[in-house]
Structure formats: structure tokens, C-alpha cells
N, C-alpha and C positions, 0 to 999 in steps of 0.2 A: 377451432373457433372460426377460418376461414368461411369454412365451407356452410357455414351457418349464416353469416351474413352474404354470400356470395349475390345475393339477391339485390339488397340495400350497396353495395357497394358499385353493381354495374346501375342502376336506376343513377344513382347521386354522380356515376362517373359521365352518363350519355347526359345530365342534366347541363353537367358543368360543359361538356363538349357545347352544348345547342347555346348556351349562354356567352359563351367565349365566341366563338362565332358570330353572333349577335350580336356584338359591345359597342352597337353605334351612339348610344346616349353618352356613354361613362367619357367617350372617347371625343365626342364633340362638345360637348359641357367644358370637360376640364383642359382641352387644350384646339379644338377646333381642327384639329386634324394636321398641326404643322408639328414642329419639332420631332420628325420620326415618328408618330405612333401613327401612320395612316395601317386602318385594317380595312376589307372589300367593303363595308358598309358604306366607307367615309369616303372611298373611293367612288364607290354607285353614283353615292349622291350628288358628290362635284360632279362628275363627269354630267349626271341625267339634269342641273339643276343651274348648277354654276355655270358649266362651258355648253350646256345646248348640246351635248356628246349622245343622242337618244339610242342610238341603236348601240354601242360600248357599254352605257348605262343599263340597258336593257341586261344587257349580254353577263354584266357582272351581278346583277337581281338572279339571273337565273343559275350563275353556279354558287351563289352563296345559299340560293333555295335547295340543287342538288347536294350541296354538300350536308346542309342538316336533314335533308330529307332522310336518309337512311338512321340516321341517330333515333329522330322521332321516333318513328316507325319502330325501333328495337326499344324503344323505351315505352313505347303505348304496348305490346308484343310485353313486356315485362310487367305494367301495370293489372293485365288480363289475368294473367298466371297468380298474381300474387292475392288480383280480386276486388282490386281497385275500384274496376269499373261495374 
């Protein structure tokens, strides 16, 4: 059965990776970034917005960019295959 869905399972798995990554709304909505939940987005944005920190700011944009970039990329690479596109 695995090896049947193998397809649906890495697409839904690199989905949830790029998403998690991403959780600057969920995370600034429901608590603003204090009580322990800071993640790099909520970081970026103090740092680029809050403290005037532009080049730090910069610097964490661009490895939360490198870090979902490879996800993407095996997930549009899976959309092809399957015919998505």
C-alpha cells in the first residue's frame, strides 16, 4: 500500500515542511512573538522592523528563503512527475 501512495505522501510531507517554516501569521496573531514561540520569521521581522537591525534582518530572510528553497523545488520536481503542471 506504501509504495502506492509514495507520491501523495512526500508532496503532503515537503508541503507541511514549507508551511512550518512559514508560520509567521499563526505565530504573530496568536501571541506576537513572546512567550517562547519566536520562529525566524518573527525574528526577521523584529530584528528588520522593530530594532532598525537591517543587515541581521536581511541575513535571516535569506536563510529562511535557503532553507524552503530546496523543499519547493522537490515539490514542483513532484508536481511534474505526477502532471500537475
Amino acid at each position: 500500500m506504501i509504495p502506492f501512495i509514495s507520491m501523495t505522501i512526500l508532496t503532503v510531507s515537503t508541503t507541511i515542511i514549507v508551511f512550518t517554516l512559514k508560520i509567521f501569521d499563526v505565530v504573530m496573531v496568536m501571541t506576537g512573538g513572546q512567550y517562547d514561540t519566536e520562529v525566524v520569521a518573527t525574528q526577521f521581522y523584529r530584528q528588520f522592523f522593530m530594532y532598525r537591525n537591517f543587515g541581521y534582518g536581511s541575513t535571516l530572510a535569506i536563510v529562511l528563503l535557503i532553507a524552503v528553497l530546496p523543499v519547493i523545488i522537490i515539490n514542483l520536481r513532484q508536481f511534474r512527475k505526477q502532471g500537475g503542471f
